[in-house]
Kinemage of the C-alpha trace (Angstrom):
@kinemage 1
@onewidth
@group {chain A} dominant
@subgroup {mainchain}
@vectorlist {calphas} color= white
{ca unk a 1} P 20.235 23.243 33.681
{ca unk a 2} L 20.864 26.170 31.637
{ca unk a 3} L 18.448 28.559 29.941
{ca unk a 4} L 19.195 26.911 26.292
{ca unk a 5} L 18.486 23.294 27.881
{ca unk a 6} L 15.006 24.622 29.164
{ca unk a 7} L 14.172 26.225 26.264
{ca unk a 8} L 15.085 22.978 24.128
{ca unk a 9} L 12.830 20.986 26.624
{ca unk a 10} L 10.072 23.425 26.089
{ca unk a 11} L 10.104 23.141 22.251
{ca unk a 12} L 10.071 19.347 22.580
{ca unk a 13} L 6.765 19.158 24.751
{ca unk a 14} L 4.135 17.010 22.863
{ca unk a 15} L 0.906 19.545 23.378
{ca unk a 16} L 3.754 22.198 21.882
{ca unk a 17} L 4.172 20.335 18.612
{ca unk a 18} L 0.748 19.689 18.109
{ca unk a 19} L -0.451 22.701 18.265
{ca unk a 20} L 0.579 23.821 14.904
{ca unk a 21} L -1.079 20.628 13.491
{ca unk a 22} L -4.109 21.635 15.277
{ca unk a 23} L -4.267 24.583 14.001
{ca unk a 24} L -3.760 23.544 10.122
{ca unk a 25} L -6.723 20.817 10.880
{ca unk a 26} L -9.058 22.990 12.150
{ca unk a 27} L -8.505 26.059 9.181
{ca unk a 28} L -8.626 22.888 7.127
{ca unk a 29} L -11.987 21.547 8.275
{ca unk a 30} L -13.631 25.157 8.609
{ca unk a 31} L -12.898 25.758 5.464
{ca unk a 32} L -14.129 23.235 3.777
{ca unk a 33} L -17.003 23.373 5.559
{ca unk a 34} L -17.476 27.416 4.912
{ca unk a 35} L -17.143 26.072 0.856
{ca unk a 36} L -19.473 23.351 1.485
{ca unk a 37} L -22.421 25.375 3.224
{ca unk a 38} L -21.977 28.183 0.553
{ca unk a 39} L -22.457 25.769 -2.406
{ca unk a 40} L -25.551 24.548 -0.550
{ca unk a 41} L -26.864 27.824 -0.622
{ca unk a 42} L -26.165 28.289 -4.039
{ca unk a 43} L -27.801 25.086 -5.171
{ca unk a 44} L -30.705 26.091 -3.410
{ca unk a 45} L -31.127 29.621 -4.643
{ca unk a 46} L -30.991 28.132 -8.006
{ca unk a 47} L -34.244 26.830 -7.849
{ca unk a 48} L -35.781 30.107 -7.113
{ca unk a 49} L -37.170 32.173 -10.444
{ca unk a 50} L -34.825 33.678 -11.818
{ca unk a 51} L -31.488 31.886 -10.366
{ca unk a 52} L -32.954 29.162 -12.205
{ca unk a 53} L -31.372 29.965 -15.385
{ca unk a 54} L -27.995 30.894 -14.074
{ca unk a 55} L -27.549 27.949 -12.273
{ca unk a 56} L -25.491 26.799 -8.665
{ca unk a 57} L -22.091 27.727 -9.848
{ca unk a 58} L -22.846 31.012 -10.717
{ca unk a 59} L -25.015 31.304 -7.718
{ca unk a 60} L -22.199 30.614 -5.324
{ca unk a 61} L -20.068 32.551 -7.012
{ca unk a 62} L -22.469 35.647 -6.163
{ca unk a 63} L -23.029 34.756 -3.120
{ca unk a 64} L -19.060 34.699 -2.209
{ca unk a 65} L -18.810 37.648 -4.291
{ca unk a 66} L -20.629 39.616 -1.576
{ca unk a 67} L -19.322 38.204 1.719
{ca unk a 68} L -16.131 38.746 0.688
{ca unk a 69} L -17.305 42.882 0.212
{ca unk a 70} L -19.063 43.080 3.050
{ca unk a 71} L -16.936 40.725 5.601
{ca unk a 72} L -13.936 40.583 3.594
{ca unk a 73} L -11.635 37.177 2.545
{ca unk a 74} L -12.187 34.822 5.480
{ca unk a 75} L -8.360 34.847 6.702
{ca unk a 76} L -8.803 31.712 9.281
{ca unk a 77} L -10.018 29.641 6.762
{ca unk a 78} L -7.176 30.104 3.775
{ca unk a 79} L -6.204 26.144 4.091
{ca unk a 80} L -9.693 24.939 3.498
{ca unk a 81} L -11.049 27.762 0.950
{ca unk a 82} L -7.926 27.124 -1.135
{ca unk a 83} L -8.495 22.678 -1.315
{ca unk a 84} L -11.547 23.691 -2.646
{ca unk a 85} L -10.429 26.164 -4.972
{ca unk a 86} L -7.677 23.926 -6.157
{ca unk a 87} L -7.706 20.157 -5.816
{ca unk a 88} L -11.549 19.800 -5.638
{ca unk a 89} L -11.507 21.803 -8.881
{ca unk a 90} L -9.564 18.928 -10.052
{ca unk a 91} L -11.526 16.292 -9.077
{ca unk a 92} L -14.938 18.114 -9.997
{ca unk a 93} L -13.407 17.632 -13.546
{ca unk a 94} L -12.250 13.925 -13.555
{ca unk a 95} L -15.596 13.161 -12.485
{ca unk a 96} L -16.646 15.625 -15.495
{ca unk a 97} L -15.231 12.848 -17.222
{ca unk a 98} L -18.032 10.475 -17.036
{ca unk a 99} L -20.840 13.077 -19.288
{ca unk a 100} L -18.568 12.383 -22.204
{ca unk a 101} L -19.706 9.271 -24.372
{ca unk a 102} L -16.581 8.572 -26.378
{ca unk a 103} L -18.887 5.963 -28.343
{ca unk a 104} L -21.107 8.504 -29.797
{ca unk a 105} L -18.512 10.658 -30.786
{ca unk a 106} L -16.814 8.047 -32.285
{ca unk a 107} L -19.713 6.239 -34.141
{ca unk a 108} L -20.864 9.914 -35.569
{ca unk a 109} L -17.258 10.055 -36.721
{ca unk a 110} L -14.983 13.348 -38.395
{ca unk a 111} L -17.945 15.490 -39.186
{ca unk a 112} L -19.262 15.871 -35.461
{ca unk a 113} L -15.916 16.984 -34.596
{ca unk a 114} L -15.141 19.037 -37.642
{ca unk a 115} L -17.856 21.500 -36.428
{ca unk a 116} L -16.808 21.765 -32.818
{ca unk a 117} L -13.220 22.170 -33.611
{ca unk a 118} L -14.534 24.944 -35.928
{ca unk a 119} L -17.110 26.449 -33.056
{ca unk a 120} L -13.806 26.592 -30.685
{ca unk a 121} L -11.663 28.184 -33.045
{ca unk a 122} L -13.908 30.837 -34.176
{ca unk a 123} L -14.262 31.277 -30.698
{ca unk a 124} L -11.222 31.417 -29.596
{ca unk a 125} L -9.477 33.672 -32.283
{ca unk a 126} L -13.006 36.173 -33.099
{ca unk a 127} L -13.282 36.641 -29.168
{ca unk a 128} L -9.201 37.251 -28.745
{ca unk a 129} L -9.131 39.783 -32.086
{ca unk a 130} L -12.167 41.688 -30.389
{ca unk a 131} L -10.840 41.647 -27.034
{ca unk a 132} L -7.043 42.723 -28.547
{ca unk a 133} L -8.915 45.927 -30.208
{ca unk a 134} L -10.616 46.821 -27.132
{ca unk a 135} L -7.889 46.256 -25.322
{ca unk a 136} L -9.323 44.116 -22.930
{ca unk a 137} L -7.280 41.715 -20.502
{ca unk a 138} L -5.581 38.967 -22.206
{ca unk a 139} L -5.890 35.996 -19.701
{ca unk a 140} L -9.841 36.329 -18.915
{ca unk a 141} L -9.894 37.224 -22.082
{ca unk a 142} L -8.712 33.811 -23.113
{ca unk a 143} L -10.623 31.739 -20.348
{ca unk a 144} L -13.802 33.188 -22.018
{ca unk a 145} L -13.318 32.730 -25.182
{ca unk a 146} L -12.102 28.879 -24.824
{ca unk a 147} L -15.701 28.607 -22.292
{ca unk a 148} L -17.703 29.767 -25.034
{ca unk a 149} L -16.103 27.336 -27.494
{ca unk a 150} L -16.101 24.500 -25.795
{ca unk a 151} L -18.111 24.238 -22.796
{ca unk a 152} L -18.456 26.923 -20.462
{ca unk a 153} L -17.712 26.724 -16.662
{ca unk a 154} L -16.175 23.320 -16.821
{ca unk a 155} L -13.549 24.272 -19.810
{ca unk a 156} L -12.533 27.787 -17.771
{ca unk a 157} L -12.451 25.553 -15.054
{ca unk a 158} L -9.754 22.769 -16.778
{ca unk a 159} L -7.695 24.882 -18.325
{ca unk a 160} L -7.308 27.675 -15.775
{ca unk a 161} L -4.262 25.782 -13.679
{ca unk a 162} L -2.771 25.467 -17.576
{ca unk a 163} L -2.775 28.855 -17.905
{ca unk a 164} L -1.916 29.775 -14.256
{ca unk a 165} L -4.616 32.271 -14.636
{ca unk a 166} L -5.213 34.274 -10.916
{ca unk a 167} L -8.269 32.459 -8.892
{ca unk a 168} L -10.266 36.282 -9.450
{ca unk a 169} L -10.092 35.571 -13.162
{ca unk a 170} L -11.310 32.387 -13.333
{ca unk a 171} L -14.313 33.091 -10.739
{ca unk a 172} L -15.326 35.733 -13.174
{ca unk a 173} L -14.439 34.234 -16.294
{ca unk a 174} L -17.404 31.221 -14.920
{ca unk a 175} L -19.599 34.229 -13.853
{ca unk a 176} L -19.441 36.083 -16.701
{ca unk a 177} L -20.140 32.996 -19.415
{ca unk a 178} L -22.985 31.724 -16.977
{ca unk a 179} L -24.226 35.224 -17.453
{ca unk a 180} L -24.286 35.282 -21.200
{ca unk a 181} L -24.981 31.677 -21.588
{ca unk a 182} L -28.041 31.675 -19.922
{ca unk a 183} L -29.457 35.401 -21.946
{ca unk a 184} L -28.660 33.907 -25.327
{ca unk a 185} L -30.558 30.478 -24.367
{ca unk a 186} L -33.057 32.539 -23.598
{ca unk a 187} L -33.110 33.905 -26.692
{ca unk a 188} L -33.001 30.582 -28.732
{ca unk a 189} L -36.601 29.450 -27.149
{ca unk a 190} L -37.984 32.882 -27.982
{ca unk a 191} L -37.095 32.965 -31.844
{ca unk a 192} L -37.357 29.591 -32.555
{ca unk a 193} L -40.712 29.633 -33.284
{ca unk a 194} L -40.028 32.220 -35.901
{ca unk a 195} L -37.325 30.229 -37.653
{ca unk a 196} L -37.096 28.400 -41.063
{ca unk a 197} L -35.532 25.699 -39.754
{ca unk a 198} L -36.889 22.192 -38.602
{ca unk a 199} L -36.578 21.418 -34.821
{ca unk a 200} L -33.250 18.351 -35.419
{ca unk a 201} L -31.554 21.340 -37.597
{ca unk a 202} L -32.489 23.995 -35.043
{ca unk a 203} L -30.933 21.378 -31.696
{ca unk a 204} L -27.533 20.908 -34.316
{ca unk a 205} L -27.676 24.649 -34.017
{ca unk a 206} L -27.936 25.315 -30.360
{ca unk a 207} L -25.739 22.243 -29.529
{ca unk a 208} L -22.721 23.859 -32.122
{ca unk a 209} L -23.248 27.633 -30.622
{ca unk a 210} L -24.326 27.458 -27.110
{ca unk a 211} L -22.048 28.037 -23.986
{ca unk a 212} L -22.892 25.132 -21.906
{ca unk a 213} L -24.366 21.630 -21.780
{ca unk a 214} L -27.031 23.321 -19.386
{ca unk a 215} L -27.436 26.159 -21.560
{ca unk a 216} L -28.005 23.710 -25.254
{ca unk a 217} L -30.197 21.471 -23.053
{ca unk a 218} L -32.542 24.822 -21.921
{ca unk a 219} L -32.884 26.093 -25.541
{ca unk a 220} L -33.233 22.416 -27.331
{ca unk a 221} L -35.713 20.931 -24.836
{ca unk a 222} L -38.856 23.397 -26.212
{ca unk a 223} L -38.070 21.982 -29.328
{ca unk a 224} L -38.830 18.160 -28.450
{ca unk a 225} L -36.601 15.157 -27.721
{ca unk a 226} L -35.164 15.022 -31.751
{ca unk a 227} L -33.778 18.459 -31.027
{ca unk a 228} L -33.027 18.043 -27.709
{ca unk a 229} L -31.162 14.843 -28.748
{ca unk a 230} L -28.844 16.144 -31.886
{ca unk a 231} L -28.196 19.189 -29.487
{ca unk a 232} L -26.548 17.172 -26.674
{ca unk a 233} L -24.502 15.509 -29.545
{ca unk a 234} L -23.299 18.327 -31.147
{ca unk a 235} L -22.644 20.055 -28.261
{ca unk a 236} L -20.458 16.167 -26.607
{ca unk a 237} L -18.177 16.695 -29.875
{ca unk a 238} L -16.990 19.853 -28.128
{ca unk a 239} L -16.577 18.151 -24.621
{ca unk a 240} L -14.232 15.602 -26.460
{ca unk a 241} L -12.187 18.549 -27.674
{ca unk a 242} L -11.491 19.904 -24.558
{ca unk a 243} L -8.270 17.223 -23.977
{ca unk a 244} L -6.907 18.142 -27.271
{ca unk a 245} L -7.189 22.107 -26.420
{ca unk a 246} L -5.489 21.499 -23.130
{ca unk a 247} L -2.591 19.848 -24.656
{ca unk a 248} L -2.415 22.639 -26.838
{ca unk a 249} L -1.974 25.207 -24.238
{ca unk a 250} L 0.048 22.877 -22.121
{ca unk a 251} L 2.590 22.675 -24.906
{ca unk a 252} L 1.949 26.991 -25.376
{ca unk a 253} L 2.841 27.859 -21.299
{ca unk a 254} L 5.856 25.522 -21.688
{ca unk a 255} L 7.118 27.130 -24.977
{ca unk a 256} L 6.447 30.570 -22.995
{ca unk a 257} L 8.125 29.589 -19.890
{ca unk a 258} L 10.908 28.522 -21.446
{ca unk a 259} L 11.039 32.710 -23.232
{ca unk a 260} L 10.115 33.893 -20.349
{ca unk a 261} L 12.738 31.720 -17.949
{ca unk a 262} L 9.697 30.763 -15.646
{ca unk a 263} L 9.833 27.448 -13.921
{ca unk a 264} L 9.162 24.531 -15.569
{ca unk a 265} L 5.217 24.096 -15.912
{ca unk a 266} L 2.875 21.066 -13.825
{ca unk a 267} L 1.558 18.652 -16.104
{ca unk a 268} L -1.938 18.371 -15.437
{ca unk a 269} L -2.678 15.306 -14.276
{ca unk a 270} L -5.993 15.767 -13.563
{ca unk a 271} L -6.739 15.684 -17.209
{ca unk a 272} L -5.762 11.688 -17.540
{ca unk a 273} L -8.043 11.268 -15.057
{ca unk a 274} L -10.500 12.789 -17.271
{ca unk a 275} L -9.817 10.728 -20.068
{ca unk a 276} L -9.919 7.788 -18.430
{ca unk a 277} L -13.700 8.344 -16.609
{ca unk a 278} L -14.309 8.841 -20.410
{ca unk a 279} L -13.684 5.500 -20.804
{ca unk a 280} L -15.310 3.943 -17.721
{ca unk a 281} L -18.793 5.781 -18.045
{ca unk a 282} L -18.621 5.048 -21.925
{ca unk a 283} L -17.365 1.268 -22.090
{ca unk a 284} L -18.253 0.512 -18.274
{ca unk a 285} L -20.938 1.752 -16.526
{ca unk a 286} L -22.829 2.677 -20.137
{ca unk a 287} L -22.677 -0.778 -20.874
{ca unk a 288} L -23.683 -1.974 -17.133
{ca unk a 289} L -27.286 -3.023 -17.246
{ca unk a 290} L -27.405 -2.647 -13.048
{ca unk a 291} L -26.276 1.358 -13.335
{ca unk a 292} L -29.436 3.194 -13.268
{ca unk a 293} L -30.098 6.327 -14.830
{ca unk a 294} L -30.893 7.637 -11.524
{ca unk a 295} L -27.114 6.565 -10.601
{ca unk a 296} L -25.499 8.366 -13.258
{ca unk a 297} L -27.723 11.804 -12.437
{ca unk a 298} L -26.956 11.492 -9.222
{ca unk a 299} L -23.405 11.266 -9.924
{ca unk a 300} L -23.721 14.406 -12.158
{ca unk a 301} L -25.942 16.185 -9.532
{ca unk a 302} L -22.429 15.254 -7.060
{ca unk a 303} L -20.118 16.373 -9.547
{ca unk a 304} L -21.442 20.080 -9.853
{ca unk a 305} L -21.429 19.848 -6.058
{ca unk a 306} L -18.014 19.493 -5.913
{ca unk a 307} L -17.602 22.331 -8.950
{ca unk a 308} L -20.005 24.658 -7.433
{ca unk a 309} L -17.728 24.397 -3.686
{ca unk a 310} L -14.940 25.136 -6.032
{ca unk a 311} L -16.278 28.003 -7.669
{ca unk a 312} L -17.473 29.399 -3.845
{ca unk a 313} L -13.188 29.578 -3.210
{ca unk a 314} L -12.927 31.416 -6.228
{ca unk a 315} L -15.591 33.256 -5.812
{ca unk a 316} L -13.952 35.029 -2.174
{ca unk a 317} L -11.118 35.780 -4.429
{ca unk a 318} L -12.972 38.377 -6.214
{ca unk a 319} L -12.447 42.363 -5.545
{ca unk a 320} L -15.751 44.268 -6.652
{ca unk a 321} L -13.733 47.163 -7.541
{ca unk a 322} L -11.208 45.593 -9.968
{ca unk a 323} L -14.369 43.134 -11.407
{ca unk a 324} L -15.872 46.656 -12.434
{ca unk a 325} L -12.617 47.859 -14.118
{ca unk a 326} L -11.807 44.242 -15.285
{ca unk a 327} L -14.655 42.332 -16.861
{ca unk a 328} L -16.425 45.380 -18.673
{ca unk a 329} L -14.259 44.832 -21.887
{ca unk a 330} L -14.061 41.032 -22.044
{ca unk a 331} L -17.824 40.964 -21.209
{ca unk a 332} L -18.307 42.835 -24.592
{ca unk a 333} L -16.122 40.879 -26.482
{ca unk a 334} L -18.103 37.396 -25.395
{ca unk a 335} L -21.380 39.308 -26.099
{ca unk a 336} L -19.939 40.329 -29.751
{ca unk a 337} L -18.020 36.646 -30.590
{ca unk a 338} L -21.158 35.099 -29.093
{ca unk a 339} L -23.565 37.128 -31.763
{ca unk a 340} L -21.192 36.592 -34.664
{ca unk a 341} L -21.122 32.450 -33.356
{ca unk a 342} L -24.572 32.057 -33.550
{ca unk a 343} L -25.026 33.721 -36.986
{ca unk a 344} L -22.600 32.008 -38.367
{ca unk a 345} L -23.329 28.162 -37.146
{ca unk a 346} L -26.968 29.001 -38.131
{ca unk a 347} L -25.747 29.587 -41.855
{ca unk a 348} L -24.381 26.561 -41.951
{ca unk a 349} L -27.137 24.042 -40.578
């Protein structure tokens, strides 16, 4: 037998083609796990003062954010850090699905939606002129301002793989609006009090300007349940604009790839699955006498899980130096578009 033979028979062995496999399993598994225990940690620091307002996602994403400076990016672990990064990302939004009552919206009809498209597009174009004359970067630029007209982490989140925007952005993109979210909720409870308005207008008003459904729901709920109420509605009218928007910028990357000579762009399936939880959690299981409330939160509380183990393998992606360099200019225009939003939607309460 010749040296080629032996080496053929070598190659062939069974533990010698596993081990490969083995290896994928086990960065796999690890990973997950590392994802999994972070976003544990994050939902628990939450609760503590202060966290509180930020919430889990952002909380993970801190709490990457530093292991990855101190211990740098977790090598070993790639496979797993990156299926939660990617394709639980995508199923943390299917499942996002199920918050959005497509009856409401459509029983409340064109006006409901006439004032969130106009919330996103004031958004989108005030926070893109601002961030074009401080010449601030274009892509987070975008992720922000499409968060801050529709709804926060979960928009940045669905329209991020559109956009093929870098895992770094995104993680600070859902940093940065949880940031300024949670300030100008703040805010909201402290001058309401002082405002001429009556507490359904003053819920409209927080559910048309505010960044997410946690943030309306924190600066409604002082109000009573008739704000709180007409907030969560106002603010579901932008939830159900978020397939629309997508398709928008789905058909925009494919007009620019085609300029550009880039390959030919993913549809994003994920986003029929979206739709179609829509459906079953408005005509299904809200119509299902044996689903419990405590079902349907629970199923929420599940879904962040899964957004907030996502957010953790974005989070590693981060470099502290370039999120210093990066973020100062975009974080200025969201502070700016977000001040001009709420002036504006409060005019026309």
């Amino acid at each position: 037998m010749n040296k080629l033979e032996q080496k053929a028979i070598i190659l062939t062995k069974p533990e010698q083609q596993k081990k490969p496999i083995k290896q994928f399993n086990g960065s796999m598994l690890y990973g997950v796990t590392f994802t999994f225990i972070i976003a544990v940690v994050g939902f628990l620091l939450a609760k503590l003062p202060g966290f509180n307002h930020i919430g889990p996602l952002a909380s993970a994403i801190l709490i990457a954010l530093c292991y990855r400076q101190f211990f740098g990016y977790p090598e070993k672990l790639r496979t797993g850090i990156q299926f939660s990064s990617k394709k639980l990302l995508r199923f943390a939004i299917i499942l996002y699905g199920l918050k959005l009552n497509i009856i409401v919206i459509f029983s409340e009809g064109l006006p409901l939606l006439l004032k969130g498209a106009g919330t996103i597009l004031f958004s989108i174009v005030v926070l893109l002129l601002i961030a074009k004359w401080l010449k601030a970067d274009f892509n987070l630029s975008l992720l922000l301002s499409i968060g801050t007209g529709i709804c926060g982490a979960a928009a940045i989140a669905a329209v991020s793989p559109i956009i093929k925007s870098k895992d770094e952005d995104t993680a600070m993109a859902v940093g940065i609006i949880a940031l300024v979210g949670t300030i100008f909720s703040i805010i909201y409870t402290l001058i309401y009090p002082l405002l001429p308005i009556s507490p359904t207008e003053y819920g409209a008003w927080a559910g048309i300007s505010l960044h997410e459904i946690a943030h309306v729901a924190l600066a409604a709920a002082p109000a009573g349940q008739d704000a709180l109420a007409h907030a969560l509605l106002a603010k579901l009218a932008r939830v159900f604009l978020l397939i629309p928007v997508c398709f928008i910028l789905l058909f925009w990357m494919k007009k620019k790839g085609k300029l550009d000579g880039e390959a030919k762009l993913e549809f994003p399936w994920f986003l029929i699955g979206f739709v179609i939880m829509s459906f079953v959690g408005s005509y299904v299981l809200g119509k299902e006498v044996s689903v419990s409330k405590n079902f349907m939160s629970d199923i929420a509380v599940f879904t962040s899980f899964i957004l907030t183990m996502s957010m953790t393998g974005l989070g590693l992606n981060i470099n502290l130096k370039e999120l210093r360099t990066k973020s100062l200019r975009p974080l200025i225009a969201i502070i700016f578009t977000s001040i001009l939003l709420s002036f504006v939607t409060f005019i026309l309460v």
